[in-house]
C-alpha positions in Angstrom: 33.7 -11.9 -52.6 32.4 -14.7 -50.9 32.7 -18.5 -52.5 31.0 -21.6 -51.1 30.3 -25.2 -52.1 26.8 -25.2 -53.4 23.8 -22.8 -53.9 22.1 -24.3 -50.6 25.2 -23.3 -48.9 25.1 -20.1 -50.6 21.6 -19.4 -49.2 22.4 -20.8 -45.7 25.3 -18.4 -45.0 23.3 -15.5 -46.4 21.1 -16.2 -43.7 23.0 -17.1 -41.2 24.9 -13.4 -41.9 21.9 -11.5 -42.0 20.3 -13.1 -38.6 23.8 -12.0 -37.1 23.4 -8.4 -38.7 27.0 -8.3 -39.9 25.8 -7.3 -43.4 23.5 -4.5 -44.9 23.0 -5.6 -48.4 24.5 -8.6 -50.5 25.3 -9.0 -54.3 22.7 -11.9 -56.3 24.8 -15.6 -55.9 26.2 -16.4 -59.0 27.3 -19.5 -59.9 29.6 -21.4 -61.9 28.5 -23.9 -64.5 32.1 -25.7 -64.0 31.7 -26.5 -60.4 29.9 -26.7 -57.8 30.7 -22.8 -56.2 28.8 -20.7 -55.7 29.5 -16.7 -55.4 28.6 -13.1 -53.9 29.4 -10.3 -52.4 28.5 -8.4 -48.7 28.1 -5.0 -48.6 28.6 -5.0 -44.5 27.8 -2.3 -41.9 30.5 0.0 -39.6 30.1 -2.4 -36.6 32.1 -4.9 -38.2 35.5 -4.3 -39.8 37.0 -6.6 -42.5 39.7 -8.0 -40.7 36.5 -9.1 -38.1 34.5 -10.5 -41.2 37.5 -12.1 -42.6 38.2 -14.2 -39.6 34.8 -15.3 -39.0 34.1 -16.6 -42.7 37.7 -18.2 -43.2 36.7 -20.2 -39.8 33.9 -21.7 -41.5 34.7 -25.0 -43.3 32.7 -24.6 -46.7 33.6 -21.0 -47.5 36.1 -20.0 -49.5 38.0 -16.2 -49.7 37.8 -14.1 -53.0 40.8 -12.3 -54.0 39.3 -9.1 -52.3 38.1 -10.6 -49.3 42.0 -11.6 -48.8 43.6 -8.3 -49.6 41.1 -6.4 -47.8 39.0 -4.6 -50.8 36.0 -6.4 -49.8 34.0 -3.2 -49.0 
């Protein structure tokens, strides 16, 4: 699972993922009425392996790693 700052944030990374092909298919964004994150999943193709997608969202400021993204049960 994926968690950003923000629905706009949500959308931007989507997009920014899917111009870069890394993912196939991605989970509706959910998000919390406590705060300001925003969630959802990736569902992302054999080209890229975790460990790959892992390293590329935790370098991005404004996301922040589910549980599964962190022990690897992201597929």
């Amino acid at each position: 699972m994926v968690v950003v700052d923000g629905f706009q944030s949500a959308v931007a990374l989507i997009a920014l993922l899917s111009r870069a092909f890394v993912f196939t298919t991605s989970e509706p964004i959910i998000c919390a009425r406590a705060s300001d994150h925003c969630s959802f999943r990736v569902a992302y193709g054999p080209g890229l392996t975790h460990r790959q997608l892992r390293t590329l969202l935790s370098s991005m400021p404004s996301v922040i790693l589910g549980a599964d993204m962190e022990s690897g049960d992201a597929r």
